[in-house]
BAVEXDREN-153421 format. One record per residue (C-alpha): x, y, z; residue number from 1. Coordinates in pm, 1 decimal. Example, Ala and Ser with C-alpha at 12.3 -4.5 7.8 and 13.67 -1.06 7.14 Angstrom:
2
+----------+----------+----------+-----+
!       px !       py !       pz ! seq !
+----------+----------+----------+-----+
!   1230.0 !   -450.0 !    780.0 !   1 !
!   1367.0 !   -106.0 !    714.0 !   2 !
+----------+----------+----------+-----+
This chain:
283
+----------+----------+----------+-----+
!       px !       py !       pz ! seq !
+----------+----------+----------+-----+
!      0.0 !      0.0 !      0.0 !   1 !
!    293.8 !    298.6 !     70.6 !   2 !
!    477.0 !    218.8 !   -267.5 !   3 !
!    126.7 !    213.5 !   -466.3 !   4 !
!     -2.0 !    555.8 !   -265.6 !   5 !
!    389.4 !    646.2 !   -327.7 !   6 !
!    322.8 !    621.8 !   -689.3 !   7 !
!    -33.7 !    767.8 !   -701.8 !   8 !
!     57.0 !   1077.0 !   -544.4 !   9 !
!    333.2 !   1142.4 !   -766.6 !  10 !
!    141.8 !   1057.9 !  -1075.8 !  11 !
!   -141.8 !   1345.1 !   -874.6 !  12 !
!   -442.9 !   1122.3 !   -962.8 !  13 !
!   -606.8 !   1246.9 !   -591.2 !  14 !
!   -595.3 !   1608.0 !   -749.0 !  15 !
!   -694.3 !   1789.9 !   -375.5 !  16 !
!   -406.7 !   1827.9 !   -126.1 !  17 !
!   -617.5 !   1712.7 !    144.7 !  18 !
!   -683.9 !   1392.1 !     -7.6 !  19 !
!   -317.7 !   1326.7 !    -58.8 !  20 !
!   -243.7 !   1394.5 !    287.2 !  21 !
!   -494.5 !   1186.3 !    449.6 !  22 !
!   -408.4 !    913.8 !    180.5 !  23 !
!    -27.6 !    943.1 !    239.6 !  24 !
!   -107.7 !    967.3 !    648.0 !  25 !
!   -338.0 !    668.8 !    618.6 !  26 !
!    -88.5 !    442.6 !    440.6 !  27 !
!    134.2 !    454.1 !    737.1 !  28 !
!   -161.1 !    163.4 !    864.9 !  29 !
!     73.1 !   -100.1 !    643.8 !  30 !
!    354.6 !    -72.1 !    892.6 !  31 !
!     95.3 !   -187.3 !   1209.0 !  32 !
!     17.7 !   -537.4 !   1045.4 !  33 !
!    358.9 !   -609.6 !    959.3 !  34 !
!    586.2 !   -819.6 !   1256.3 !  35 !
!    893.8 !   -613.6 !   1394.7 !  36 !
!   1108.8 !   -811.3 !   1648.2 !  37 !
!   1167.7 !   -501.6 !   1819.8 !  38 !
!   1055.9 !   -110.5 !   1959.7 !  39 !
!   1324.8 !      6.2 !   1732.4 !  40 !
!   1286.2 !   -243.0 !   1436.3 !  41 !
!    886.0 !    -77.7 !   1374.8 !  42 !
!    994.9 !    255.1 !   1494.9 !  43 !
!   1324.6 !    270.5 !   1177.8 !  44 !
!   1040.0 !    142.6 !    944.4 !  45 !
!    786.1 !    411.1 !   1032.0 !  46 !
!   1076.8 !    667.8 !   1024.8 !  47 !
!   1204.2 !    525.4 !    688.8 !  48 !
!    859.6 !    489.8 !    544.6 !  49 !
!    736.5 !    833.4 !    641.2 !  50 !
!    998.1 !    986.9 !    485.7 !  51 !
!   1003.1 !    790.2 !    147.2 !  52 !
!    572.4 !    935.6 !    136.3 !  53 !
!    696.2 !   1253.1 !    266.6 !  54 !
!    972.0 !   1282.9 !    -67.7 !  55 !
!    640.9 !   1195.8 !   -299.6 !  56 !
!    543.3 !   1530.0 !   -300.4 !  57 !
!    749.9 !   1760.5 !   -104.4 !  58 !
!    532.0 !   2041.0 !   -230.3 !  59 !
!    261.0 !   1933.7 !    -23.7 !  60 !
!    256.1 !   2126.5 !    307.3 !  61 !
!    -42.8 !   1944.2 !    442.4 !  62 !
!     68.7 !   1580.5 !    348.4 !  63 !
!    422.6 !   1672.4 !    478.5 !  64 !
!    275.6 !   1802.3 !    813.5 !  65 !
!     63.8 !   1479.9 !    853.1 !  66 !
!    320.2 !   1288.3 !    798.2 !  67 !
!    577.9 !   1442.4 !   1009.0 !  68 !
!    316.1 !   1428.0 !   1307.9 !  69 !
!    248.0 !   1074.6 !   1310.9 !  70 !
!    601.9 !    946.5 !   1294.3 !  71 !
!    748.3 !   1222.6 !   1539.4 !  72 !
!    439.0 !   1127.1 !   1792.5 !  73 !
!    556.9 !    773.1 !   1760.5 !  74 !
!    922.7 !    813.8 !   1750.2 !  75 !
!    958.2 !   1069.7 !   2077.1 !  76 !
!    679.6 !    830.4 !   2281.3 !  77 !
!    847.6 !    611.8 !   2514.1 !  78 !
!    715.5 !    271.0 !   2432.4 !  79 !
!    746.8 !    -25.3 !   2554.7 !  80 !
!    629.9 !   -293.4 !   2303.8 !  81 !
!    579.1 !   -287.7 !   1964.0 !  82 !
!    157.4 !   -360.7 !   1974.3 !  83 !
!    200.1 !    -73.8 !   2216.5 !  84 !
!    360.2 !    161.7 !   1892.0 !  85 !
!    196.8 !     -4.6 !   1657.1 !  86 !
!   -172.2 !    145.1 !   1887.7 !  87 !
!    -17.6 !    482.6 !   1931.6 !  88 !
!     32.7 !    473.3 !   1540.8 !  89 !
!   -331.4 !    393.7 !   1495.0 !  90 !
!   -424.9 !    628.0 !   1755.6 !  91 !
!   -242.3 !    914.7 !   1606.1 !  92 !
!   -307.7 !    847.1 !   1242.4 !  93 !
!   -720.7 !    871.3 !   1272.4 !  94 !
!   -624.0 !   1207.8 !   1528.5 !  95 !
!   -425.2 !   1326.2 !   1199.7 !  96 !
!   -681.8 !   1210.5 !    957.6 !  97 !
!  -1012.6 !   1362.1 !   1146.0 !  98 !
!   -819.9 !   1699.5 !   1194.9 !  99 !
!   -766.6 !   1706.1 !    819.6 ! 100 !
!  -1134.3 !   1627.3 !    763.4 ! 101 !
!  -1313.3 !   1854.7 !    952.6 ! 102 !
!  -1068.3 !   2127.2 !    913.2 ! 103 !
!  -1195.1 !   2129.6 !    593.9 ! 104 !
!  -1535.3 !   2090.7 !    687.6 ! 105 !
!  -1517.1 !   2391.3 !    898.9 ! 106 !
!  -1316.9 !   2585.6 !    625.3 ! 107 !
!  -1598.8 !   2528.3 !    402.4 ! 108 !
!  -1888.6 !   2555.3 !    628.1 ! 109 !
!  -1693.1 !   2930.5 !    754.6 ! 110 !
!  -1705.9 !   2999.7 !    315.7 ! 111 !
!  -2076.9 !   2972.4 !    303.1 ! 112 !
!  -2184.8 !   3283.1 !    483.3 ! 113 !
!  -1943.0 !   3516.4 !    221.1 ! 114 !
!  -2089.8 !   3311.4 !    -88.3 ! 115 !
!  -2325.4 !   3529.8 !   -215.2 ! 116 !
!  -2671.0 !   3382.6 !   -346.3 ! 117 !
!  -2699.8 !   3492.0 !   -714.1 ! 118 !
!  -2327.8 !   3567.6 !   -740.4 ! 119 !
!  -2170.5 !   3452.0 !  -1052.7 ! 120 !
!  -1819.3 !   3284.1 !   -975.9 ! 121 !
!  -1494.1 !   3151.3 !  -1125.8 ! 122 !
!  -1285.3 !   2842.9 !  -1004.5 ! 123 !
!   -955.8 !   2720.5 !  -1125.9 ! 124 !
!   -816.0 !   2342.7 !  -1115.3 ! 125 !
!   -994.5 !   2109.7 !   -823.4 ! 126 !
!  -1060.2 !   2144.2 !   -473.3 ! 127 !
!  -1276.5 !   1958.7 !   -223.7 ! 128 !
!  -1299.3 !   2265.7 !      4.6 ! 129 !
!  -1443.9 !   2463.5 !   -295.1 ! 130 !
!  -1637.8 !   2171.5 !   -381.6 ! 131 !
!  -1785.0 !   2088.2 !    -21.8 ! 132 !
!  -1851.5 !   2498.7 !     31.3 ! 133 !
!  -2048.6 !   2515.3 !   -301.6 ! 134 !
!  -2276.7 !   2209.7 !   -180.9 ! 135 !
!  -2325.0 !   2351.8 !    165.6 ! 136 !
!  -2421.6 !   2713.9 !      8.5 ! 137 !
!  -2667.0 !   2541.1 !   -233.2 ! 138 !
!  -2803.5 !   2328.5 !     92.7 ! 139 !
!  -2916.3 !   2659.7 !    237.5 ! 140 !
!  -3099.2 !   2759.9 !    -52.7 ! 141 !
!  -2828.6 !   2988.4 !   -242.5 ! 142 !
!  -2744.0 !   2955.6 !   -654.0 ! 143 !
!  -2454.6 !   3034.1 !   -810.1 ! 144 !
!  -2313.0 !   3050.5 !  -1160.6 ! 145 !
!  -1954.2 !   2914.1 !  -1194.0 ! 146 !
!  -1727.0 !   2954.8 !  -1424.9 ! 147 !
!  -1473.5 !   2619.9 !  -1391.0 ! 148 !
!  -1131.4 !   2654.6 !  -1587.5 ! 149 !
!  -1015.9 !   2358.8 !  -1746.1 ! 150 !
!   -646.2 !   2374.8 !  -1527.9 ! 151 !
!   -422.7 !   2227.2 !  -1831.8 ! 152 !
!   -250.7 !   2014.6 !  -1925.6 ! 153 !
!   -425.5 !   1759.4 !  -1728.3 ! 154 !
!   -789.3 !   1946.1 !  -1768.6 ! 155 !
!   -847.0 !   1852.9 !  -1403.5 ! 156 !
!  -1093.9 !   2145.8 !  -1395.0 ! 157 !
!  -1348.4 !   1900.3 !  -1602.8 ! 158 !
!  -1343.2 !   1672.1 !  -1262.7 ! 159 !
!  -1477.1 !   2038.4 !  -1134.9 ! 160 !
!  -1715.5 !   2122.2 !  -1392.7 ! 161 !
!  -1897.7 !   1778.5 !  -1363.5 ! 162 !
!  -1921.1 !   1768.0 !   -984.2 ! 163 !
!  -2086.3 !   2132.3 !   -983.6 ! 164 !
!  -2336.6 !   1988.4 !  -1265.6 ! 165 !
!  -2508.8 !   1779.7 !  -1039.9 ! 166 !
!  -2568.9 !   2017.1 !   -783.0 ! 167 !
!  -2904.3 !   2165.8 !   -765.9 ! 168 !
!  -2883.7 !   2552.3 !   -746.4 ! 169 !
!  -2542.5 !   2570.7 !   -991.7 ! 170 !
!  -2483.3 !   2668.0 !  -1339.9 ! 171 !
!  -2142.2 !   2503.2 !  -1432.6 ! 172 !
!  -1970.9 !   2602.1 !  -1744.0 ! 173 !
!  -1643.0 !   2484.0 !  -1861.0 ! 174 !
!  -1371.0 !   2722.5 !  -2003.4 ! 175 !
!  -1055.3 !   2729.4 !  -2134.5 ! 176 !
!   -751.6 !   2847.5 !  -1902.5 ! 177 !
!   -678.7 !   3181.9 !  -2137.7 ! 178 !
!  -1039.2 !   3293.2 !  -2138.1 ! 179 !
!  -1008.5 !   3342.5 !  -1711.1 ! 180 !
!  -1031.8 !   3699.8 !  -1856.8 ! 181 !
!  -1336.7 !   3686.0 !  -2093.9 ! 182 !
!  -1502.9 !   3519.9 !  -1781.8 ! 183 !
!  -1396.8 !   3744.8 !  -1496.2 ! 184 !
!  -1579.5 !   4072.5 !  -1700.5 ! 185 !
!  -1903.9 !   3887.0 !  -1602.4 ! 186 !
!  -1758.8 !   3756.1 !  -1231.1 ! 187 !
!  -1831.2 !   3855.6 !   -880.4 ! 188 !
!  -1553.6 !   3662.8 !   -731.9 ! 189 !
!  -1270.2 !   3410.1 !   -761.5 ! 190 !
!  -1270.2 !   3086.7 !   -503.9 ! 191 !
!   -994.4 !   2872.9 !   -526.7 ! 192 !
!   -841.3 !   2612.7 !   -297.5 ! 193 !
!   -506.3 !   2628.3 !   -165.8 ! 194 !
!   -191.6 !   2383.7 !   -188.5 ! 195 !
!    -23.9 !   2608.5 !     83.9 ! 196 !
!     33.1 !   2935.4 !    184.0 ! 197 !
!    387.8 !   3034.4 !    275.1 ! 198 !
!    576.6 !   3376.0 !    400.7 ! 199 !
!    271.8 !   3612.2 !    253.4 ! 200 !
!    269.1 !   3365.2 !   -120.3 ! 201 !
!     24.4 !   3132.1 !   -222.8 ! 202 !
!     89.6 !   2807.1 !   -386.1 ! 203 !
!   -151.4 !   2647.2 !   -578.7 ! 204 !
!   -236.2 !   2437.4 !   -922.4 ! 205 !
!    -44.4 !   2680.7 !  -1193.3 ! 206 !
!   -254.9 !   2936.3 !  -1346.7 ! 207 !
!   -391.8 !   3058.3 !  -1016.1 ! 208 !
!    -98.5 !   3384.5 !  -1043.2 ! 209 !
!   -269.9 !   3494.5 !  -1405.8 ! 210 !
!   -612.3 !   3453.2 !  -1290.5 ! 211 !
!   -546.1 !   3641.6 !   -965.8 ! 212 !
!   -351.5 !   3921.2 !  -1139.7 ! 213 !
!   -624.2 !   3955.9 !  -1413.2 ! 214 !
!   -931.7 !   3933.1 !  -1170.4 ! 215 !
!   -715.8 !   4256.3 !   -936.0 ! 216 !
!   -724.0 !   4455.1 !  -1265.8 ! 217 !
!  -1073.7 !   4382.3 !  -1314.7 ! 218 !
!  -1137.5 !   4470.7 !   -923.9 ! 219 !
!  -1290.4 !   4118.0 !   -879.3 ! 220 !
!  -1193.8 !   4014.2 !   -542.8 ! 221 !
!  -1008.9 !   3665.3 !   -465.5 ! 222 !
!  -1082.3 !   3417.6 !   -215.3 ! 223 !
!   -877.7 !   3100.7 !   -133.3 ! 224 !
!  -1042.8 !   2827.0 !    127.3 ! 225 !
!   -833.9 !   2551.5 !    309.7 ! 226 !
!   -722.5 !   2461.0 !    601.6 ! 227 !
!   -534.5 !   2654.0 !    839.1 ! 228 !
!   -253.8 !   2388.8 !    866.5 ! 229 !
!   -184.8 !   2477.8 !    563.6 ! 230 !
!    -42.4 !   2834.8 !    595.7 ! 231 !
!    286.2 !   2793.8 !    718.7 ! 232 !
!    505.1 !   3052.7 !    896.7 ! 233 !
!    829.9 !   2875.2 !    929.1 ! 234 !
!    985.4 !   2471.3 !    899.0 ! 235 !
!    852.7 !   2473.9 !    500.4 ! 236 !
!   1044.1 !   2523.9 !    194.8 ! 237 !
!    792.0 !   2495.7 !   -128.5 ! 238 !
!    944.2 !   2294.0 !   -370.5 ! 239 !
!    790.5 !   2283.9 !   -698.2 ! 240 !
!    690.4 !   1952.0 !   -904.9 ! 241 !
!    779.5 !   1931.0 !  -1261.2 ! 242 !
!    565.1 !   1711.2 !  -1459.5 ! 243 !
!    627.0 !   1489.5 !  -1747.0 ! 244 !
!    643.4 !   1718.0 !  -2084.4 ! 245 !
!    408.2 !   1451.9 !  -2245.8 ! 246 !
!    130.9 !   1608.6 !  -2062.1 ! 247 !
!    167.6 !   1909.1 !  -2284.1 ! 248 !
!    268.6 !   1755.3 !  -2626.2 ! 249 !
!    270.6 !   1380.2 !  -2669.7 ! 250 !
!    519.5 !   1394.6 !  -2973.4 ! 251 !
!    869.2 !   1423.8 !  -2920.0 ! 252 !
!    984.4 !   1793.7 !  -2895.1 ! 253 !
!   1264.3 !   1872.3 !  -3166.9 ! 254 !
!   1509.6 !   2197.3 !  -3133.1 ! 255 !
!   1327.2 !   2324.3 !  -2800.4 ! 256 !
!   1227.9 !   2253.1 !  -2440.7 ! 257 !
!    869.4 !   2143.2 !  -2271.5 ! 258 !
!    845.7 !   2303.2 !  -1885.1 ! 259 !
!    517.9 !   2131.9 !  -1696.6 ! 260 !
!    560.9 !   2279.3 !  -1359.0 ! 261 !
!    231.1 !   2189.7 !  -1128.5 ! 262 !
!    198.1 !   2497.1 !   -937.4 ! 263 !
!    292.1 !   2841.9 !   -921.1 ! 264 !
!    326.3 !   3122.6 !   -709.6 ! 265 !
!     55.1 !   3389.8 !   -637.1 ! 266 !
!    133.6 !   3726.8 !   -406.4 ! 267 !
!    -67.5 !   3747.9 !   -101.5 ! 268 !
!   -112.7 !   4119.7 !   -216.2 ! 269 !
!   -342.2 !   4003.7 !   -510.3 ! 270 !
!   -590.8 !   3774.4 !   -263.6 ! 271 !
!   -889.0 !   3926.7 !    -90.4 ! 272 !
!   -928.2 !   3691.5 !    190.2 ! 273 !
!   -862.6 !   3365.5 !    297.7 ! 274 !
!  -1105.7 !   3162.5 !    474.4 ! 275 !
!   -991.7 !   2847.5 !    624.0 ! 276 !
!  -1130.5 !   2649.3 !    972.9 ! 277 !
!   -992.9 !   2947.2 !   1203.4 ! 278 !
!  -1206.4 !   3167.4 !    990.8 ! 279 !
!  -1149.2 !   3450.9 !    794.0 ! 280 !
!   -880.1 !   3617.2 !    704.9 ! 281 !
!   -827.7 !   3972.6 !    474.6 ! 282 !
!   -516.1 !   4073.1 !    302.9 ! 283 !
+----------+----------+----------+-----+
């Protein structure tokens, strides 16, 4: 189970950084039916292990925190049998897991009162906080019309565009990532999700920073939804995850280069407000 989530999260096919962390967290449950002669034996493999999800995506802050916190829980207890680490490892993976969940429950539930009912909106790549926020707002009777980019090269934005079609009380149409600004003359507001946000910079799916510069020329305010774990003040570097130039053009590329980076970087200055489980927040 860690080398298949291993390879899952680097191919991205969970596409919301909350599902990767609860999926990398949750694959940590391998190590507890395995036999370990010893404390030390299980407590190398969880260390080893954590760190081989942890490399998957080091651009990850939330799967990176979870992580972290289950092995370092485990690894600084003092423990005196291994089916007592291998309980603390249970114990402290569904803690992890449920503060991950209903983080972003809260996050979302704290995004429905600043939804507006009637507002037209624009979304960019996936996110299940966006996602669960939209379905709560429609719950209490609001309707929205969403405009869902289609987040090339891997058009993860159609996973978007068909959720939001079977929600009663939105109008869902797909568009492509260049016409954010044909769109955004007829928006109210931009809600995106959030991979992280570090030192006053968001990083999320790449083509957040154009639509966020556009929709601040437009005056169309910008607001990102998450968690709170995942704005980080210090211990994070961002690293960025360069994806296989086949994604953008199958054919061999002759006499120049093919960049696929997955995210990019968007100044705090050009946000609004984020909203996350801690409430929210104005830049």
């Amino acid at each position: 189970m860690i080398d298949e989530t291993v390879e899952e999260i680097q191919e991205m096919q969970t596409h919301s950084s909350s599902v990767v962390a609860v999926r990398a967290t949750r694959a940590l449950e391998e190590l507890t039916e395995r036999e370990f002669a010893t404390v030390e034996e299980y407590v190398r493999a969880l260390e080893r292990n954590g760190s081989v999800l942890r490399r998957a995506n080091p651009s990850h802050a939330s799967l990176q925190n979870a992580v972290r916190g289950v092995v370092e829980d485990v690894t600084d207890a003092d423990l005196e049998s291994v089916a007592e680490a291998k309980e603390l490892t249970r114990e402290r993976i569904d803690a992890v897991v449920s503060r991950i969940e209903s983080a972003k429950d809260r996050a979302a539930e704290n995004a429905v009162a600043h939804l507006e009912d009637g507002a037209t909106l624009l979304t960019h790549d996936y996110s299940s906080t966006v996602i669960e926020a939209l379905d709560r707002a429609t719950d209490a009777g609001k309707s929205f019309n969403v405009y869902v980019t289609e987040a090339r090269p891997r058009y993860i934005g159609r996973k978007t565009a068909r959720t939001l079609a079977t929600m009663d009380g939105v109008e869902a149409t797909l568009i492509t990532d260049s016409a954010n600004g044909f769109a955004l003359e007829e928006c109210d507001r931009v809600v995106v999700g959030m991979d992280c946000i570090v030192d006053e910079t968001l990083y999320n799916r790449v083509g957040t920073f154009p639509i966020a510069a556009t929709a601040a020329q437009l005056d169309v305010p910008v607001t990102v939804l998450g968690s709170a774990a995942k704005i980080v003040s210090e211990g994070f570097v961002f690293e960025n995850d360069f994806r296989s130039s086949v994604e953008v053009m199958p054919e061999p590329a002759e006499g120049f280069d093919v960049e696929n980076p997955a995210y990019d970087a968007t100044p705090a200055s050009l946000l609004e407000s984020v909203i996350t489980d801690e409430g929210r927040r104005e830049f």
